[in-house]
mmCIF file of the N, C-alpha and C atoms, coordinates in Angstrom:
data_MODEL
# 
_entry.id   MODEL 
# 
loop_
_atom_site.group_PDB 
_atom_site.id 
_atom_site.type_symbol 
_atom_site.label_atom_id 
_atom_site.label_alt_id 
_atom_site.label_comp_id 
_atom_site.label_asym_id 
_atom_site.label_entity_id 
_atom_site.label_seq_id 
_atom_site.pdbx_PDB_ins_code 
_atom_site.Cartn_x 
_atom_site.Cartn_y 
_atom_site.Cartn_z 
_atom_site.occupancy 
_atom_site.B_iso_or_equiv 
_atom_site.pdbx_formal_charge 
_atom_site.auth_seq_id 
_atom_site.auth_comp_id 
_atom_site.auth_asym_id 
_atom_site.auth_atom_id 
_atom_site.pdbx_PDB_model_num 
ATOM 1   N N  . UNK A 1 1  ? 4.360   -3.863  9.288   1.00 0.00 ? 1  UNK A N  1 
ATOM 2   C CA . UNK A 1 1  ? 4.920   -4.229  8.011   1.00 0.00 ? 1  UNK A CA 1 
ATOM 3   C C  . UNK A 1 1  ? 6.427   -3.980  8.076   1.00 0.00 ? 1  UNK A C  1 
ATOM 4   N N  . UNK A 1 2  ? 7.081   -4.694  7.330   1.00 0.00 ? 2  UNK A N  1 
ATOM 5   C CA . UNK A 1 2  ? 8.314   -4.723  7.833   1.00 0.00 ? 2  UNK A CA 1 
ATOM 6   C C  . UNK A 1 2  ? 8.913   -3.921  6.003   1.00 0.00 ? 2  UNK A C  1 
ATOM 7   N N  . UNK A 1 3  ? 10.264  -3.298  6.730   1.00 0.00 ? 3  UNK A N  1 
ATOM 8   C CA . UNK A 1 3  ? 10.444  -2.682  5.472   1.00 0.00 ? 3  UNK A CA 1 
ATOM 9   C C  . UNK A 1 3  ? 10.476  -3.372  4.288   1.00 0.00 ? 3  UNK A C  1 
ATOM 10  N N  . UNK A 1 4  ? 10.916  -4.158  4.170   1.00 0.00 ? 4  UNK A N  1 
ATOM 11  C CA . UNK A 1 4  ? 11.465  -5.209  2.743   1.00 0.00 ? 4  UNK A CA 1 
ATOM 12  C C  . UNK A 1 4  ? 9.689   -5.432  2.309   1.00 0.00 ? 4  UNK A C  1 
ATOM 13  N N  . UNK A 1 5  ? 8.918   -5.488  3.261   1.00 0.00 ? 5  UNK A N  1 
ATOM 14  C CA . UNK A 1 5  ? 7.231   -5.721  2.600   1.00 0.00 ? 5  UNK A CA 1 
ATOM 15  C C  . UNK A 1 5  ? 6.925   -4.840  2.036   1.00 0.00 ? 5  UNK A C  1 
ATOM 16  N N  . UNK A 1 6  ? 7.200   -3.403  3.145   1.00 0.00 ? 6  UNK A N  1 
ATOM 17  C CA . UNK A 1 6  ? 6.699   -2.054  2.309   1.00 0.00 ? 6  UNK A CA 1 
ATOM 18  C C  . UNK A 1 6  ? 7.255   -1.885  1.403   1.00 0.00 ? 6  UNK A C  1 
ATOM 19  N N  . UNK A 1 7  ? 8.794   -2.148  0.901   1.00 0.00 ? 7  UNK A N  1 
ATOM 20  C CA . UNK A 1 7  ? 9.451   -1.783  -0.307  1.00 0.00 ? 7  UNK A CA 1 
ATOM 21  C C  . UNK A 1 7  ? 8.774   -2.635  -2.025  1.00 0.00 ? 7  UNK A C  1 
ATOM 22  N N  . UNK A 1 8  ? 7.885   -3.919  -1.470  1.00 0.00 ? 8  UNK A N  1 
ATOM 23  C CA . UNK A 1 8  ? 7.331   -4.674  -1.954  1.00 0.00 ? 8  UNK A CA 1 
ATOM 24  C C  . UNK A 1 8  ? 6.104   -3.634  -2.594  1.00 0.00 ? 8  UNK A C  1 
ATOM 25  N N  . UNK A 1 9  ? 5.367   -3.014  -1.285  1.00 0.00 ? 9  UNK A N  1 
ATOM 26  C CA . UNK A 1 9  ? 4.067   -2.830  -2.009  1.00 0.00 ? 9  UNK A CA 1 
ATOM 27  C C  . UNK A 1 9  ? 4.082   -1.867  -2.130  1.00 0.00 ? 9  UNK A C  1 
ATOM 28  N N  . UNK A 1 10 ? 5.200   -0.489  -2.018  1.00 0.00 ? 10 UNK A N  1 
ATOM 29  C CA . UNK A 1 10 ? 4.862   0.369   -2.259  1.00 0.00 ? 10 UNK A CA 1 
ATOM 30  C C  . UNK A 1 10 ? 6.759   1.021   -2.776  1.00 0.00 ? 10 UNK A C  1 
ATOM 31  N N  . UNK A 1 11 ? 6.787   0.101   -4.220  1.00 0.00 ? 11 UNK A N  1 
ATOM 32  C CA . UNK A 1 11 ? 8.037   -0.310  -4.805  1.00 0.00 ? 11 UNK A CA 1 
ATOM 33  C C  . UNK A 1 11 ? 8.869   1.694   -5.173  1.00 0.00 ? 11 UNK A C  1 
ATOM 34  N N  . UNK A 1 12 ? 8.050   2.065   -5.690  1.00 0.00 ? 12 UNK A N  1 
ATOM 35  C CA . UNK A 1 12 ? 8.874   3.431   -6.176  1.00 0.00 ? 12 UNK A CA 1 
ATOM 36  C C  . UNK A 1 12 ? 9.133   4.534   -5.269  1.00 0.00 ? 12 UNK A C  1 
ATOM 37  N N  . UNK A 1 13 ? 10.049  5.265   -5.437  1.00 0.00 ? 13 UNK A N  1 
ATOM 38  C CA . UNK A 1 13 ? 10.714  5.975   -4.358  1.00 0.00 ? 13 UNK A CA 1 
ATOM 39  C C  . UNK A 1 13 ? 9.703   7.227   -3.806  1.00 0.00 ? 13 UNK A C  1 
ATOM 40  N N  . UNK A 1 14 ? 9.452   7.613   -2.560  1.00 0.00 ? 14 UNK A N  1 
ATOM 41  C CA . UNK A 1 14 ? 8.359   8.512   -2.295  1.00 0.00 ? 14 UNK A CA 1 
ATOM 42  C C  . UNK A 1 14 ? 7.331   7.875   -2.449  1.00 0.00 ? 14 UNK A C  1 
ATOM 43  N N  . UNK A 1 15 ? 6.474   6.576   -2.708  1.00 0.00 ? 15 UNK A N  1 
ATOM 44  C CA . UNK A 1 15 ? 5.259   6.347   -2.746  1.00 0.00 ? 15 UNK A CA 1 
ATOM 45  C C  . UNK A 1 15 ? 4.996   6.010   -1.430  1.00 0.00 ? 15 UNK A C  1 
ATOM 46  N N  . UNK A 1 16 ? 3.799   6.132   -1.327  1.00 0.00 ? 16 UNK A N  1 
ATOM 47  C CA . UNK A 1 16 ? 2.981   6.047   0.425   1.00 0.00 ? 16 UNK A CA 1 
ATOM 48  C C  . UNK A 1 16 ? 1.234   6.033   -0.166  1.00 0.00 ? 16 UNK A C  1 
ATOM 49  N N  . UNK A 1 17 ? 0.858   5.904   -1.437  1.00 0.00 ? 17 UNK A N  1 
ATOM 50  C CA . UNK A 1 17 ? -0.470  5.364   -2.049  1.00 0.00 ? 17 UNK A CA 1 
ATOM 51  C C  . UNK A 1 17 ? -0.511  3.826   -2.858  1.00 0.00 ? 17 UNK A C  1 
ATOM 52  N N  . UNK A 1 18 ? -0.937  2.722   -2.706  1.00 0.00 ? 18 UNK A N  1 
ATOM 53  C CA . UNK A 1 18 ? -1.013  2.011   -3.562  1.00 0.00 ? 18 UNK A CA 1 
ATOM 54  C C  . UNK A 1 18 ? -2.631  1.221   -3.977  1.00 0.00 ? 18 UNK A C  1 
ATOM 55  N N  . UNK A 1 19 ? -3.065  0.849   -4.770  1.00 0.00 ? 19 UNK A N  1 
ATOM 56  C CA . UNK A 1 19 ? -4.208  0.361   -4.955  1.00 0.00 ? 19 UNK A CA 1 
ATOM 57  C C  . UNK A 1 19 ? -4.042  -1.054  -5.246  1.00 0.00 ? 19 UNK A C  1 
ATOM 58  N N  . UNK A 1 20 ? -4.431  -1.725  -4.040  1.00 0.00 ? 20 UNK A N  1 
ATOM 59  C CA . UNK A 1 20 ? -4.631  -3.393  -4.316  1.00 0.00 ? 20 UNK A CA 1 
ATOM 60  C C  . UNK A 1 20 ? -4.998  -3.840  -5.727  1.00 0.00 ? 20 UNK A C  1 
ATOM 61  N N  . UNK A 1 21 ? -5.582  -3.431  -6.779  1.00 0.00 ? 21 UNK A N  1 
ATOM 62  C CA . UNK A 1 21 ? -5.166  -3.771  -8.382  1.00 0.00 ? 21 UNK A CA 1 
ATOM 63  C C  . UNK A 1 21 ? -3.868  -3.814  -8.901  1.00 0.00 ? 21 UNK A C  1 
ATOM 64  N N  . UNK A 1 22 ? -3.850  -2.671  -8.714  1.00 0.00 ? 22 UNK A N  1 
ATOM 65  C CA . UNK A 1 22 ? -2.234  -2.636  -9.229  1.00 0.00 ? 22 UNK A CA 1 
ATOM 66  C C  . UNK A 1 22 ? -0.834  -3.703  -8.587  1.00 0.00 ? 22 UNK A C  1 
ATOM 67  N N  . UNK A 1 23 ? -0.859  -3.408  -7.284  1.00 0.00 ? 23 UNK A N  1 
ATOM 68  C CA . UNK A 1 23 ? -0.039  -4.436  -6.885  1.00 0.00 ? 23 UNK A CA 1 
ATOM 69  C C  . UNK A 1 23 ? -0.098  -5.843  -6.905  1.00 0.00 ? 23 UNK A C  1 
ATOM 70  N N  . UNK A 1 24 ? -1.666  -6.265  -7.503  1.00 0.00 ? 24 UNK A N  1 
ATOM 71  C CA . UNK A 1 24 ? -2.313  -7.877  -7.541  1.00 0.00 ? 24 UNK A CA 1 
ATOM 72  C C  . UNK A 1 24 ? -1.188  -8.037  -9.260  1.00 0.00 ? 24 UNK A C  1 
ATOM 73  N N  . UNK A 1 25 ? -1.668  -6.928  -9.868  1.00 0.00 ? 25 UNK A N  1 
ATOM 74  C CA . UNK A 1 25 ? -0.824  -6.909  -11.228 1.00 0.00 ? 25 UNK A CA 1 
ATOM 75  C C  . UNK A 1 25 ? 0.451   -7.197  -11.654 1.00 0.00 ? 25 UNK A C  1 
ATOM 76  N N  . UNK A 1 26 ? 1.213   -6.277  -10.509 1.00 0.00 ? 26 UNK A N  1 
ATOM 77  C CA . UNK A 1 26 ? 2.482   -6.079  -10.480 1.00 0.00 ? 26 UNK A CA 1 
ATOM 78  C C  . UNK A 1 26 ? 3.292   -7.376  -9.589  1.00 0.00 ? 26 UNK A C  1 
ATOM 79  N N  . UNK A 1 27 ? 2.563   -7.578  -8.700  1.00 0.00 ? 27 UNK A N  1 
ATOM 80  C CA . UNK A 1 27 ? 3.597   -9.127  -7.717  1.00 0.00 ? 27 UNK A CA 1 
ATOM 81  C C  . UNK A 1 27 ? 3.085   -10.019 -7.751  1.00 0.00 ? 27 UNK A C  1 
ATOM 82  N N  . UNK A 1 28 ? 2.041   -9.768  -8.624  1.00 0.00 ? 28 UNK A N  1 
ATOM 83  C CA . UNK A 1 28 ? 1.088   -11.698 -8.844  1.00 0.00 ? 28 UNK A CA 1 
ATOM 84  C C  . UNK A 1 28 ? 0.292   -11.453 -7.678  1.00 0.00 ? 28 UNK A C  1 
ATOM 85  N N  . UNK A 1 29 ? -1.094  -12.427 -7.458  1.00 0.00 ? 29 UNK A N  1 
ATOM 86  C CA . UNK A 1 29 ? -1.691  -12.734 -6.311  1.00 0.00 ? 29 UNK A CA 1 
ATOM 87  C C  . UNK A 1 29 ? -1.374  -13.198 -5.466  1.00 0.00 ? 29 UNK A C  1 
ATOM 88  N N  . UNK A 1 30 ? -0.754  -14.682 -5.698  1.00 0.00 ? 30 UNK A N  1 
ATOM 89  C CA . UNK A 1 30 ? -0.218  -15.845 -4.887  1.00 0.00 ? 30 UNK A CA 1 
ATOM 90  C C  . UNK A 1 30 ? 0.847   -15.156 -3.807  1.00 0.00 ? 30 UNK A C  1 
ATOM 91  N N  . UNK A 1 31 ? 1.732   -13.988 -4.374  1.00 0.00 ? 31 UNK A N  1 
ATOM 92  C CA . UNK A 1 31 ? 3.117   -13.638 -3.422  1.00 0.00 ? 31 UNK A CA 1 
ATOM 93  C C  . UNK A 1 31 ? 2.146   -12.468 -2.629  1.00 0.00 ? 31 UNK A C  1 
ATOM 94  N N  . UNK A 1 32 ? 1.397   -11.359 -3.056  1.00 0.00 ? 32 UNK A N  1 
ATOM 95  C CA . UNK A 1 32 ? 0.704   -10.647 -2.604  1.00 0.00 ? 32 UNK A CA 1 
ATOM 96  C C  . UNK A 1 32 ? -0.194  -11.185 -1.386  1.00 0.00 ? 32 UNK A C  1 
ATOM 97  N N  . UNK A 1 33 ? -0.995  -12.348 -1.550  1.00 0.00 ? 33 UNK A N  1 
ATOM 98  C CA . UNK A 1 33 ? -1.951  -13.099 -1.133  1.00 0.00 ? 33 UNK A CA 1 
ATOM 99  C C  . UNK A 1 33 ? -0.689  -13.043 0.268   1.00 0.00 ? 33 UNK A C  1 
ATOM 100 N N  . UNK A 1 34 ? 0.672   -13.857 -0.112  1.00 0.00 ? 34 UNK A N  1 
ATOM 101 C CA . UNK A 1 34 ? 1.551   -14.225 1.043   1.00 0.00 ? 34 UNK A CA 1 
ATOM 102 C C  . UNK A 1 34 ? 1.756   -13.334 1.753   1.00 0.00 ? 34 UNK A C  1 
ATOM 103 N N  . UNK A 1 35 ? 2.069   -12.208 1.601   1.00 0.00 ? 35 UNK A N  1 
ATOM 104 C CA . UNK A 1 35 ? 2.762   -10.808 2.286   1.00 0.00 ? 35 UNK A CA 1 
ATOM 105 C C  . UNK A 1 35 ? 1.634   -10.440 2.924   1.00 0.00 ? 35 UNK A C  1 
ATOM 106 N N  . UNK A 1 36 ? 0.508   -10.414 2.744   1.00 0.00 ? 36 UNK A N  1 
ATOM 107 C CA . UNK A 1 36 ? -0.848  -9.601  2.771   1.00 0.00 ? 36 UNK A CA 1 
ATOM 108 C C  . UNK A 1 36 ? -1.110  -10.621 4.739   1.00 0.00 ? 36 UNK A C  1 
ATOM 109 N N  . UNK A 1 37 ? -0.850  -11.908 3.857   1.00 0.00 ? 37 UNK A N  1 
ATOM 110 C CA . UNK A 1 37 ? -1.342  -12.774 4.885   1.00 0.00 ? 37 UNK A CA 1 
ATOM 111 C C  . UNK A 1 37 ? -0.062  -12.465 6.408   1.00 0.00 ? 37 UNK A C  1 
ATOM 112 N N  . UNK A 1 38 ? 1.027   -12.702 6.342   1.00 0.00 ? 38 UNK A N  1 
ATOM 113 C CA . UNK A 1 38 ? 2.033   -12.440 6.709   1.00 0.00 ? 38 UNK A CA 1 
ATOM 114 C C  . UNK A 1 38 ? 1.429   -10.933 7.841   1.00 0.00 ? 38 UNK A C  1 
ATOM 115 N N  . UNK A 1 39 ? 1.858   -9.426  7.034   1.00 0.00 ? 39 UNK A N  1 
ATOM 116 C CA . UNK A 1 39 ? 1.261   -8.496  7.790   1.00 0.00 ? 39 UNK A CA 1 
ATOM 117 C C  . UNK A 1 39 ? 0.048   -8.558  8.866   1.00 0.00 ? 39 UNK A C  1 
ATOM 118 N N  . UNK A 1 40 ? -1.161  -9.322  8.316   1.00 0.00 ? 40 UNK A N  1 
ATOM 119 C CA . UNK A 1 40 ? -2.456  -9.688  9.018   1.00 0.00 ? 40 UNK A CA 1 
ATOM 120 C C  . UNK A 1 40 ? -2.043  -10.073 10.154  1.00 0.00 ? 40 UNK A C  1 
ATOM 121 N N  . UNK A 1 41 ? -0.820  -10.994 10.186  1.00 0.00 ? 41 UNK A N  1 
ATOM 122 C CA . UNK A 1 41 ? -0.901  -11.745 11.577  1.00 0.00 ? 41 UNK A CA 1 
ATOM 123 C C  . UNK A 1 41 ? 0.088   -10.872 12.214  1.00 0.00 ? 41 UNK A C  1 
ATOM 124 N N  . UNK A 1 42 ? 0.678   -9.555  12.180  1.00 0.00 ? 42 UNK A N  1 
ATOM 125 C CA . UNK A 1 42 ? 1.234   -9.001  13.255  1.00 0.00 ? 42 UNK A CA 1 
ATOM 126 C C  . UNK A 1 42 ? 0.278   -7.381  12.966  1.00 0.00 ? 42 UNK A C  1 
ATOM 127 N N  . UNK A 1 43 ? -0.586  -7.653  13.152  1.00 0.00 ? 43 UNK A N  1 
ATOM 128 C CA . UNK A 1 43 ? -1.939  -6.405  13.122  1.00 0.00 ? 43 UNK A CA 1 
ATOM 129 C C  . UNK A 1 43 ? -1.298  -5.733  14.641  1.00 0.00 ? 43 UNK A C  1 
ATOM 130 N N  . UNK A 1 44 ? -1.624  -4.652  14.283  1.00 0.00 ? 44 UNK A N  1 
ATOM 131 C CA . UNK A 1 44 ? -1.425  -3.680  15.791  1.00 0.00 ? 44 UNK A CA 1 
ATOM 132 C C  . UNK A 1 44 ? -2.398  -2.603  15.678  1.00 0.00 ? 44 UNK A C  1 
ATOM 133 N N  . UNK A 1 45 ? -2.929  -2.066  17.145  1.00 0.00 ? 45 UNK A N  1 
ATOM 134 C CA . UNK A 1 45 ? -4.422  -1.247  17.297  1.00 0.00 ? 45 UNK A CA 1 
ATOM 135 C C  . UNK A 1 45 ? -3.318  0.087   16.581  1.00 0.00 ? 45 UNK A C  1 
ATOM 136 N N  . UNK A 1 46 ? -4.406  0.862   16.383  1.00 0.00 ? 46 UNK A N  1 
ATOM 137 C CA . UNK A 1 46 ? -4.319  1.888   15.356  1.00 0.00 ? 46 UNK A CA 1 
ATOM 138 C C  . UNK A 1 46 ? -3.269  3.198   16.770  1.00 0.00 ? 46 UNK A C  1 
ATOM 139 N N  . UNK A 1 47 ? -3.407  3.186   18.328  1.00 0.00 ? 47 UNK A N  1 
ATOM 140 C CA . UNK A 1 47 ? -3.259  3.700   19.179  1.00 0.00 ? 47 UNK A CA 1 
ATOM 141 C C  . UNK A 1 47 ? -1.680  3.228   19.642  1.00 0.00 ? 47 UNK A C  1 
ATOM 142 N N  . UNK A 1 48 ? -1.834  1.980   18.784  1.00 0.00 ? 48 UNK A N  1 
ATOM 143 C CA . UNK A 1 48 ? -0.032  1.762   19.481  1.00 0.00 ? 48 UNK A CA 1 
ATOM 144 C C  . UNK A 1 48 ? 0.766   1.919   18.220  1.00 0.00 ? 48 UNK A C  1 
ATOM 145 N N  . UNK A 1 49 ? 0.364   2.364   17.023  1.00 0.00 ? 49 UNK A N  1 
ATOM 146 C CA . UNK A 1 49 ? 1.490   2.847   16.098  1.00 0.00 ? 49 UNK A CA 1 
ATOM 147 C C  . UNK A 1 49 ? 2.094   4.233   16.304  1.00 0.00 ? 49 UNK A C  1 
ATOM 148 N N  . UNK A 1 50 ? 3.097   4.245   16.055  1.00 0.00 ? 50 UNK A N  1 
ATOM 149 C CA . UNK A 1 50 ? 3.565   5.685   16.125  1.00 0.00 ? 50 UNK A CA 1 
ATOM 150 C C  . UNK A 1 50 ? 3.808   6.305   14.417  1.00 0.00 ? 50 UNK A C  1 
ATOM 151 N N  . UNK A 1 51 ? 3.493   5.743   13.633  1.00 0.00 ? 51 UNK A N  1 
ATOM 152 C CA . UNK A 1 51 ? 3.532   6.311   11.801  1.00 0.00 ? 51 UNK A CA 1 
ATOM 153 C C  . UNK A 1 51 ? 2.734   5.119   11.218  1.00 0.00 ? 51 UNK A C  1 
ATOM 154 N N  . UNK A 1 52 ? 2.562   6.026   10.384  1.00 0.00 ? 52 UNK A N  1 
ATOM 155 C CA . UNK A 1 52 ? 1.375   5.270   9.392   1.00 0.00 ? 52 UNK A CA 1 
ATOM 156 C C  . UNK A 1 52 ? 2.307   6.096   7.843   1.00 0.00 ? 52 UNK A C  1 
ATOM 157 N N  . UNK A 1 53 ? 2.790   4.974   6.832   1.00 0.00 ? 53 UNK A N  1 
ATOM 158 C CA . UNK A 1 53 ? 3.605   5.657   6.142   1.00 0.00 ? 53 UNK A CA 1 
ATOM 159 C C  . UNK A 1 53 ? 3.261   5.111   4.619   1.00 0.00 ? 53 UNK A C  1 
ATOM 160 N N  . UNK A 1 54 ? 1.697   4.390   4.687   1.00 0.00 ? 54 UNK A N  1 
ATOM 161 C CA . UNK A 1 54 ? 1.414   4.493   3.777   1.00 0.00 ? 54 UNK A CA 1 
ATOM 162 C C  . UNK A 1 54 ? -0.323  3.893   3.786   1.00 0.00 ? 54 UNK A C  1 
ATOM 163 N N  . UNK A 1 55 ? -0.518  3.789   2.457   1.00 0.00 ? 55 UNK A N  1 
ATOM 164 C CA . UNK A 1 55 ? -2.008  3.957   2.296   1.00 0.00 ? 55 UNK A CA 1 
ATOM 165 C C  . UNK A 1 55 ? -2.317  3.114   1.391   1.00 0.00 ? 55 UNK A C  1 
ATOM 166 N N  . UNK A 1 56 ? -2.960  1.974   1.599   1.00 0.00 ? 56 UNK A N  1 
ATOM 167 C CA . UNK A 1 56 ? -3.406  1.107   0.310   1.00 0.00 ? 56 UNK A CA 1 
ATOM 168 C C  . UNK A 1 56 ? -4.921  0.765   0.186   1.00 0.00 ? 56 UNK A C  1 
ATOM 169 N N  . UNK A 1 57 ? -5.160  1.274   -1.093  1.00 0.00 ? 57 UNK A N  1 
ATOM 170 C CA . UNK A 1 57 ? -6.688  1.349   -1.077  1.00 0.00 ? 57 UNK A CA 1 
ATOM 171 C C  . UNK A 1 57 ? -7.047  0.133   -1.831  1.00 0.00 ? 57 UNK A C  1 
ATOM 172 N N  . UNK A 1 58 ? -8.455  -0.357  -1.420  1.00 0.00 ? 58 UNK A N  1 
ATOM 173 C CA . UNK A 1 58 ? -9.147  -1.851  -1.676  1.00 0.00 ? 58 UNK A CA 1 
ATOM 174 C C  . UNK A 1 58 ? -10.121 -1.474  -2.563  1.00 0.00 ? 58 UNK A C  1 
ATOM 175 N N  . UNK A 1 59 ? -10.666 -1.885  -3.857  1.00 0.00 ? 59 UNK A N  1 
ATOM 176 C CA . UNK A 1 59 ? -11.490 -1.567  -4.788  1.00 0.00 ? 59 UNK A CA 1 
ATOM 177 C C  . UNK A 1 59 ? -12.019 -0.062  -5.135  1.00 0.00 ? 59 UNK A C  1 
ATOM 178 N N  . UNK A 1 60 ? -11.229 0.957   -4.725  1.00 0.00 ? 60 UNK A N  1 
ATOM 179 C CA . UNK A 1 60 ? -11.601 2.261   -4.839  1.00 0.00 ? 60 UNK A CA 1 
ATOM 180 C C  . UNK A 1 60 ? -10.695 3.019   -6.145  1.00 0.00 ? 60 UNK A C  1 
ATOM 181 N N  . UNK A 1 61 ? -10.542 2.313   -6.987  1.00 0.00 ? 61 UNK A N  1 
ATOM 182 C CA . UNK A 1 61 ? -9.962  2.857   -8.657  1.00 0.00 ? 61 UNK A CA 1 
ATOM 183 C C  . UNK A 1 61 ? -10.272 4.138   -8.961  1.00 0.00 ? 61 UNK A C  1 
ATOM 184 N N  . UNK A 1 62 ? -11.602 4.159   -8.620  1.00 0.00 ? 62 UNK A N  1 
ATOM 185 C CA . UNK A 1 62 ? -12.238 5.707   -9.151  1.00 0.00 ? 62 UNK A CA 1 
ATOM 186 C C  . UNK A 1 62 ? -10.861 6.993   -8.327  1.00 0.00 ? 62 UNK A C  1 
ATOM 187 N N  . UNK A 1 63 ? -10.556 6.559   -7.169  1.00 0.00 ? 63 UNK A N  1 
ATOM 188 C CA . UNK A 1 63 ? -9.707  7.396   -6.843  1.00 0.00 ? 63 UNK A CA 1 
ATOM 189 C C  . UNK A 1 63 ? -8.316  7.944   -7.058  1.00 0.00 ? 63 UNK A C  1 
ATOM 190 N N  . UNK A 1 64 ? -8.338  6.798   -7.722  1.00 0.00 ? 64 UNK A N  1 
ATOM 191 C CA . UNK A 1 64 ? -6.268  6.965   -8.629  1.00 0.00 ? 64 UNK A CA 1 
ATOM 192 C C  . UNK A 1 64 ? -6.768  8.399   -9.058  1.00 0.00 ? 64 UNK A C  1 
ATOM 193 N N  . UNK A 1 65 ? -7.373  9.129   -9.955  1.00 0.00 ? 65 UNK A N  1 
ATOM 194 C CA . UNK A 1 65 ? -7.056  10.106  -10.935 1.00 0.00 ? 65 UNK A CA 1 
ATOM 195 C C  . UNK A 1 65 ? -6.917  11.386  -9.661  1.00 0.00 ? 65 UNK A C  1 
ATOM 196 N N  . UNK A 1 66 ? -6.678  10.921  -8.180  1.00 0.00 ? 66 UNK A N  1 
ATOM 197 C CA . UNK A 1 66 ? -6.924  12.059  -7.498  1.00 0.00 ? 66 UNK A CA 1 
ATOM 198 C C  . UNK A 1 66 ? -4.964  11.871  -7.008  1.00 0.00 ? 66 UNK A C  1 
ATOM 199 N N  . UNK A 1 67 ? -3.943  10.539  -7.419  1.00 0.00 ? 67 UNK A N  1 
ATOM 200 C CA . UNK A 1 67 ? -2.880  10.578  -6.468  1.00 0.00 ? 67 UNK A CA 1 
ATOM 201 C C  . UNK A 1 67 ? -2.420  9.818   -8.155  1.00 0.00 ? 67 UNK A C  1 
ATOM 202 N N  . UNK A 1 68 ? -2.050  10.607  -9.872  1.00 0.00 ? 68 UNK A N  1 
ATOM 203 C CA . UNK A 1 68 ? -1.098  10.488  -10.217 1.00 0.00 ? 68 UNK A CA 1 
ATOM 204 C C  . UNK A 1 68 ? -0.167  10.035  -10.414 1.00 0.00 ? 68 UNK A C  1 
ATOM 205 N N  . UNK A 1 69 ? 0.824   10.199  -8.979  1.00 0.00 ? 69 UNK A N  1 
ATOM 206 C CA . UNK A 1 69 ? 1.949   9.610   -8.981  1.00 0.00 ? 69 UNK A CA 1 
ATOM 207 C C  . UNK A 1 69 ? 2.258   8.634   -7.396  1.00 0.00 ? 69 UNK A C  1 
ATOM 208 N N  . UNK A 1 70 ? 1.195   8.856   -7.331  1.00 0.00 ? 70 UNK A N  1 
ATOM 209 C CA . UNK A 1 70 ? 1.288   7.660   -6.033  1.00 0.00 ? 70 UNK A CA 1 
ATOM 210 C C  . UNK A 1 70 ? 1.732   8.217   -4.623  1.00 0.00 ? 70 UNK A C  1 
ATOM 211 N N  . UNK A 1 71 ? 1.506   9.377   -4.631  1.00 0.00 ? 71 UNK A N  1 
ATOM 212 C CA . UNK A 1 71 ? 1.970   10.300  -3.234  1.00 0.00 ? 71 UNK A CA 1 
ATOM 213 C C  . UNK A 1 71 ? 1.243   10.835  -2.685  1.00 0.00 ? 71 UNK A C  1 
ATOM 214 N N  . UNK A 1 72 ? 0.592   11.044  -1.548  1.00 0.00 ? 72 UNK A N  1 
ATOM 215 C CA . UNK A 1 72 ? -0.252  11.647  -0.892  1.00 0.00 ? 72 UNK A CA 1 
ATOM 216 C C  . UNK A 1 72 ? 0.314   12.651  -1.231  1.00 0.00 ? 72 UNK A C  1 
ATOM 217 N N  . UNK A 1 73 ? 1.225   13.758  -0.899  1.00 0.00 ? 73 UNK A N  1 
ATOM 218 C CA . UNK A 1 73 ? 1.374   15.252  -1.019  1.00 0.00 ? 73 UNK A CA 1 
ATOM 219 C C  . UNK A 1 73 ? 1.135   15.280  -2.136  1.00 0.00 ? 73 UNK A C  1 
ATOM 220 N N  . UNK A 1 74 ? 0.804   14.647  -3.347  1.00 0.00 ? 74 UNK A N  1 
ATOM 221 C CA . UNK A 1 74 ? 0.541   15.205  -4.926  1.00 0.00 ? 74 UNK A CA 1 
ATOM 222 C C  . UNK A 1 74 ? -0.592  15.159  -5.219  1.00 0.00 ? 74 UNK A C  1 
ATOM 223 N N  . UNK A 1 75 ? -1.573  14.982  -4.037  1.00 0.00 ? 75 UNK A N  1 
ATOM 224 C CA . UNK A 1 75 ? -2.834  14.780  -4.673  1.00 0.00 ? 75 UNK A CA 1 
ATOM 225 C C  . UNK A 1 75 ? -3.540  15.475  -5.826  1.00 0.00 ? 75 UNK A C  1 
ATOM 226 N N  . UNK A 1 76 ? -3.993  15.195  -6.623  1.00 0.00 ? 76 UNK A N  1 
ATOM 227 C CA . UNK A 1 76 ? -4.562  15.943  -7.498  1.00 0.00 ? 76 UNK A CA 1 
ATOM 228 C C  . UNK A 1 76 ? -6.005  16.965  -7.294  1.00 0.00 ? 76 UNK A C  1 
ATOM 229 N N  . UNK A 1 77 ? -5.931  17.897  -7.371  1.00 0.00 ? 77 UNK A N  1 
ATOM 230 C CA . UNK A 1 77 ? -7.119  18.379  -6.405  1.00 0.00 ? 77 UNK A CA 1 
ATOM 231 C C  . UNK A 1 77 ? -8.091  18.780  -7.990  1.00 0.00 ? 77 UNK A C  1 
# 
């Protein structure tokens, strides 16, 4: 993902959580749908990244009330 994407889907400063609802909400489908598609085609094995700097979860809502403010270190325990 290239920065200007990540700044896309994971817009506020310190975030590294986002939930595919919210961002379908926030950038429309159609541009989401684009970016989404875009990333897909430069996929890389999980062994040749060197950071993983964020986290976007797919139909799992129930879990927002555990990340607040959208930060892994804030989890809500």
């Amino acid at each position: 993902m290239t920065e200007e994407e990540f700044k896309i889907l994971f817009p506020a400063q310190g975030q590294d959580i986002e939930f595919i609802e919210d961002a379908v909400e926030r950038v429309g489908d159609d541009e989401l749908g684009t970016l989404m598609r875009n990333v897909w085609k430069r996929r890389l094995a999980k062994r040749d990244v060197s950071g993983i700097h964020g986290t976007l979860f797919y139909e799992l809502l129930w879990k927002k009330k555990y990340y607040p403010n959208k930060r892994d270190e804030d989890i809500a325990r």
